[in-house]
C-alpha positions in Angstrom: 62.9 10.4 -29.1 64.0 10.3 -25.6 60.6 12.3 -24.7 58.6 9.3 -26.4 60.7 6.7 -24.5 60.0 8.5 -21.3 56.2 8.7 -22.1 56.2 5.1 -23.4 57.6 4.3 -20.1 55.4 6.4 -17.4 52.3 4.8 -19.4 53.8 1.3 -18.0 54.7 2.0 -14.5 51.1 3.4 -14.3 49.7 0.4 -15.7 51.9 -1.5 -14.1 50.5 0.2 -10.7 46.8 -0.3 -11.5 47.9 -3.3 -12.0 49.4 -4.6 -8.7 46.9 -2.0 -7.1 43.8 -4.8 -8.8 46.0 -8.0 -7.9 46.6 -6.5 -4.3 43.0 -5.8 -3.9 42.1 -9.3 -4.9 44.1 -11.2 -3.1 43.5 -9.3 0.2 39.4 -10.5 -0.2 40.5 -13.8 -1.3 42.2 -13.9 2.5 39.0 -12.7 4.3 36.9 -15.6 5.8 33.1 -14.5 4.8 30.1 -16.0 6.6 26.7 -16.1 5.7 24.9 -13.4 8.1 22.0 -14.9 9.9 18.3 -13.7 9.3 17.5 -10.5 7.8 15.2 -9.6 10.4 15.5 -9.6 14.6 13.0 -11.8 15.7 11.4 -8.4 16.9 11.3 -7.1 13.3 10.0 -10.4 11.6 6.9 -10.0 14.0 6.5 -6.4 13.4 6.6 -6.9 9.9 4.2 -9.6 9.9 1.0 -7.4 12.0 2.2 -4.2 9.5 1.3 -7.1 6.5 -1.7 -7.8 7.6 -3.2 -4.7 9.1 -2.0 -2.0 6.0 -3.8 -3.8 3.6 -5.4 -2.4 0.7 -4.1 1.0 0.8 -0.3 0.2 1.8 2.5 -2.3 0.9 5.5 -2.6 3.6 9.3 -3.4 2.7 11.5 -4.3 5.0 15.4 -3.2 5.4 15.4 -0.6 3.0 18.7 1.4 2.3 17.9 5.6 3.1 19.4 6.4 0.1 16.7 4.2 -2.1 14.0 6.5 -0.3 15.6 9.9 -0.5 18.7 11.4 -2.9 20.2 14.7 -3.1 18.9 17.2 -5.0 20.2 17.7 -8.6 20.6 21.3 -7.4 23.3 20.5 -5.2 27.4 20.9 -5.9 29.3 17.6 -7.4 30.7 17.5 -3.9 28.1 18.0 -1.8 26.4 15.5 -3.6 29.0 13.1 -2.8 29.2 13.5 0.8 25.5 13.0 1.1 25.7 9.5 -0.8 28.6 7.9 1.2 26.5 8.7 4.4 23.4 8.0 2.8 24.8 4.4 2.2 25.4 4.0 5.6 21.7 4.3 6.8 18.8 2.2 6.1 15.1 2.3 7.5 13.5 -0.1 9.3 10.0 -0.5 7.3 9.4 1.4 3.8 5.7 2.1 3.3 4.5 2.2 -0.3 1.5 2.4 -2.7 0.8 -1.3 -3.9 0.3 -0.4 -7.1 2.7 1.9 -8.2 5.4 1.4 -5.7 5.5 5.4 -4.7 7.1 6.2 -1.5 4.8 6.9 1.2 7.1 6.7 4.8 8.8 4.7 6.8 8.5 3.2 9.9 11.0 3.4 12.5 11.8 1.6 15.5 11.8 4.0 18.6 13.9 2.8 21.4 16.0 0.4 19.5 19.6 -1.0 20.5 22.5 1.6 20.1 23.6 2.2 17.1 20.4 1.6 15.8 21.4 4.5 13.3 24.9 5.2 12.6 24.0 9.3 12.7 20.4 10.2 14.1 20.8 13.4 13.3 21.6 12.8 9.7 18.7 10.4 9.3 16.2 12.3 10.8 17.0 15.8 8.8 17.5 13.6 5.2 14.0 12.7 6.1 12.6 15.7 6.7 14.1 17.7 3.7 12.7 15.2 2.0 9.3 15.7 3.2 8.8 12.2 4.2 6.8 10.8 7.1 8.0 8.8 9.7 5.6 6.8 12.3 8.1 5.9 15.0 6.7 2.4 16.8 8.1 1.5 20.2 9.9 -1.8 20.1 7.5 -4.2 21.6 6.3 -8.0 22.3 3.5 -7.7 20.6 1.6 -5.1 18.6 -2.1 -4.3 18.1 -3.0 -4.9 14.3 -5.4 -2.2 14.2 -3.8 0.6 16.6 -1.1 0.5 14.0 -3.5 0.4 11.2 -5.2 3.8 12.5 -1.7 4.9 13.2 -0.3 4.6 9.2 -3.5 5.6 8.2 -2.9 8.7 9.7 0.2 9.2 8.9 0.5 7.9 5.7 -2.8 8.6 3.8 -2.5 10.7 0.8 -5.1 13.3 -0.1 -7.9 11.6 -1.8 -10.4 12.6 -4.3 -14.0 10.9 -2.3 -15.7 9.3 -5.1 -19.4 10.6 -6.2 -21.6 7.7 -7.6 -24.4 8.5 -10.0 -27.1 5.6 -10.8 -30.0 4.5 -12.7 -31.9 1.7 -13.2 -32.0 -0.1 -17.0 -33.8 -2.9 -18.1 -33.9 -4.4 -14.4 -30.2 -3.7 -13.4 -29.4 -0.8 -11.2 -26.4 0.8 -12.3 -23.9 2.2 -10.2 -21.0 4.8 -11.7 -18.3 5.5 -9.4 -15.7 8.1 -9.9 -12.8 9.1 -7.7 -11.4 7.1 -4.5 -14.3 4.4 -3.1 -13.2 5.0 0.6 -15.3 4.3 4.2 -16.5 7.9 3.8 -19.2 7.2 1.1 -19.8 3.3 1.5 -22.3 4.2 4.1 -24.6 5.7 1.1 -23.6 3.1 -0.6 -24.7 0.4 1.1 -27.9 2.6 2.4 -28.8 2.9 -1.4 -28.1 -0.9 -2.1 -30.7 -1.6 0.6 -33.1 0.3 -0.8 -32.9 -1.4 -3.9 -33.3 -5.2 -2.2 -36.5 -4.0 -0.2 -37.9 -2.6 -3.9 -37.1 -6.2 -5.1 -34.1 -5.5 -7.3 -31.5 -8.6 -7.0 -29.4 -7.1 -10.3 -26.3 -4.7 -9.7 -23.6 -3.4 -12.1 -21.3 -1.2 -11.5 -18.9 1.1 -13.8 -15.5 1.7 -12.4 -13.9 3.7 -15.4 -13.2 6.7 -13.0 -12.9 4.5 -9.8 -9.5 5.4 -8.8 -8.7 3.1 -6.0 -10.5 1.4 -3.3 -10.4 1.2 0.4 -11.0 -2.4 2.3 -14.5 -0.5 3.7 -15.5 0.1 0.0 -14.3 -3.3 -1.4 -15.7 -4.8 1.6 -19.1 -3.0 0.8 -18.8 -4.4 -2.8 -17.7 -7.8 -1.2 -20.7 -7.9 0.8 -23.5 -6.9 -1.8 -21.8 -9.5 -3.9 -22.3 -12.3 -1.1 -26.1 -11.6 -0.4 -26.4 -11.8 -3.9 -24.7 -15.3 -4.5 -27.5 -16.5 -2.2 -30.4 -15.4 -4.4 -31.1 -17.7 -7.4 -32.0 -14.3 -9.0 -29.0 -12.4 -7.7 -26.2 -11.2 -10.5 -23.1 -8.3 -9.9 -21.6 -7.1 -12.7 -18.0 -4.7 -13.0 -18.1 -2.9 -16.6 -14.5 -1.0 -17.4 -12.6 -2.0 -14.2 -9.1 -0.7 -14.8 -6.2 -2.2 -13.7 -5.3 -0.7 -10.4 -9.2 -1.8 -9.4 -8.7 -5.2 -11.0 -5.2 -5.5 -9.1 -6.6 -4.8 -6.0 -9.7 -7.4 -6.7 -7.1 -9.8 -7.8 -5.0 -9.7 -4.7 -7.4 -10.7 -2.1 -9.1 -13.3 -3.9 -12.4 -11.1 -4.4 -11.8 -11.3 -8.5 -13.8 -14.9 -8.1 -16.7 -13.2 -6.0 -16.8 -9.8 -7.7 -17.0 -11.5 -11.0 -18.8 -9.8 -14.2 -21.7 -12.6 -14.8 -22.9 -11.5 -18.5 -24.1 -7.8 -18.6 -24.2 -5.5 -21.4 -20.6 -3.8 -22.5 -21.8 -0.4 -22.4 -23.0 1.3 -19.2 -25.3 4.2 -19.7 -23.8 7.6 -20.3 -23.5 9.9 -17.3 -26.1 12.1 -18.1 -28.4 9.8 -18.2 -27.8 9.4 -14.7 -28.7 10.7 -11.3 -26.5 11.6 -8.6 -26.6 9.5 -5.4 -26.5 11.5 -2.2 -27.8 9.7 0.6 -27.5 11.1 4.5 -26.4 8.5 6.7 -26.1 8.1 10.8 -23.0 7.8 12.5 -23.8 4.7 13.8 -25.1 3.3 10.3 -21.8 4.2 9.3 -19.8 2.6 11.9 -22.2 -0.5 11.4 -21.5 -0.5 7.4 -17.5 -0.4 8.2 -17.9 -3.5 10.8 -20.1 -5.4 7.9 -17.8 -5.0 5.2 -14.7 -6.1 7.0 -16.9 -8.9 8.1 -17.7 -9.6 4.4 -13.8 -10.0 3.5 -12.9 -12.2 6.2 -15.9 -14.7 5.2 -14.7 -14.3 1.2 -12.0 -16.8 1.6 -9.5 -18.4 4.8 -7.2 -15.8 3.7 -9.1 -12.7 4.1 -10.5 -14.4 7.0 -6.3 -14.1 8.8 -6.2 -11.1 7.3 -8.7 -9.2 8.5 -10.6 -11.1 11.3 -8.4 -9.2 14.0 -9.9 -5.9 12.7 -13.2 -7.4 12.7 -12.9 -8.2 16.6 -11.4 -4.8 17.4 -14.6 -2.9 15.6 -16.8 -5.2 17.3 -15.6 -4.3 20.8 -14.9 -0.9 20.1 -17.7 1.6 21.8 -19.5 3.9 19.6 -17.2 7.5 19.2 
């Protein structure tokens, strides 16, 4: 009996400690005089932020103030403790920019600012090894006044880009439409054939294009400024007409997202493209300079598809305007 009484009371002086513990707690952030913080971003940051937005597109999407341990985590192989210690100091560390696939939100890098004030990172050291365990790359951008849109385009697109599988394109030409099938990733490296075999077909009086992008993985601004272009010098031809059988979403997204979904529009084609094998491959041999030519045109082609495009990519049409020939 007495053994009960004593449980019955232990159970209450815990409770009773939890208790006053809570109500301790409570009032002691009750007595703290929050603030609202000022902007999320330094002035410095909220530029920085704004060139990465506009010179990453297609192929990246940028995220600002992210904390390092939503980019990296211990491994599941590691002890309960270990574990531990790695969050709490994990949660004490954010990067500076997050760089990510637009359509799937994968983890690409980060960006961070070299040079910045102290106690930019609460342990360097730390940070810089979670990120390398992790195998994730880091493009380190000097704090500046101003930054060149497409030095730190060629910059992520070095760092950043993932290995790609270059698209092959097979064609033929059926009832009066040339058809186009285009399978892997539509990227700067074959629009030059692209555009060189598009040509061909306007001097041999064709003015009808379709193209099946079941096995187009993704797209490049070079190859959806290619498309962009084609579909342009078409609009001017009372007998012009582009047509997109089988887009799939991450194609549509992209088409969607700068606007291009009312230019490459599909304009009344037949729902079934021809099989592959009734198709021939297209290999065409290009020039470097036809090829720096066709990536100048098609970023030319986006910026005159709406305003938009126009701020977005009109800086990167000056640069490859003024740049010399490699």
């Amino acid at each position: 009996m007495e053994a009960a009484i004593a449980l019955v009371l232990g159970v209450l002086l815990i409770s009773g400690a939890v208790f006053g513990i809570r109500r301790w707690r409570a009032e002691a952030t009750e007595k703290i005089p929050f603030v609202r913080a000022g902007a999320l971003l330094s002035p410095a940051e909220r530029q920085f932020l704004e060139v990465a937005r506009r010179a990453l597109v297609p192929e990246f999407e940028v995220y600002p103030k992210v904390g390092l341990g939503d980019v990296v985590r211990p491994a599941p192989a590691a002890s309960a403790v270990l574990r531990g210690k790695a969050l709490q100091r994990l949660r004490k560390e954010h990067v500076d920019f997050a760089v990510c696939r637009p359509d799937t939100g994968q983890i690409l890098g980060v960006i961070d600012f070299d040079g910045a004030e102290p106690g930019h990172h609460e342990d360097r050291e730390f940070f810089d090894a979670a990120l390398d365990a992790a195998a994730i790359p880091v493009l380190r951008v000097e704090v500046k006044d101003k930054y060149d849109a497409v030095v730190l385009r060629q910059q992520a697109l070095a760092t950043f880009r993932p290995p790609t599988r270059a698209a092959t394109m097979r064609t033929m030409i059926r009832r009066g439409t040339v058809w186009l099938r285009v399978d892997g990733h539509g990227t700067f490296q074959n629009s030059a054939p692209l555009r060189a075999f598009t040509e061909q077909m306007f001097e041999a009086g064709h003015r009808s294009f379709a193209f099946d992008l079941q096995g187009c993985e993704v797209m490049d601004s070079t190859f959806l400024g290619t498309l962009t272009g084609l579909a342009l010098r078409l609009r001017e031809d009372p007998r012009g007409r582009i047509g997109f059988a089988r887009v799939n979403a991450r194609v549509e997204s992209l088409f969607a997202r700068y606007g291009l979904d009312r230019v490459l529009a599909f304009q009344g084609f037949e729902a079934a493209p021809p099989a592959p094998e009734e198709m021939e491959d297209l290999e065409l041999a290009t020039t470097k300079e036809f090829k720096r030519g066709t990536i100048v045109e098609a970023h030319e082609a986006l910026a005159a598809s709406s305003p938009e495009n126009e701020e977005r990519f009109g800086e990167v049409v000056d640069f490859l305007k003024r740049k010399e020939p490699e």
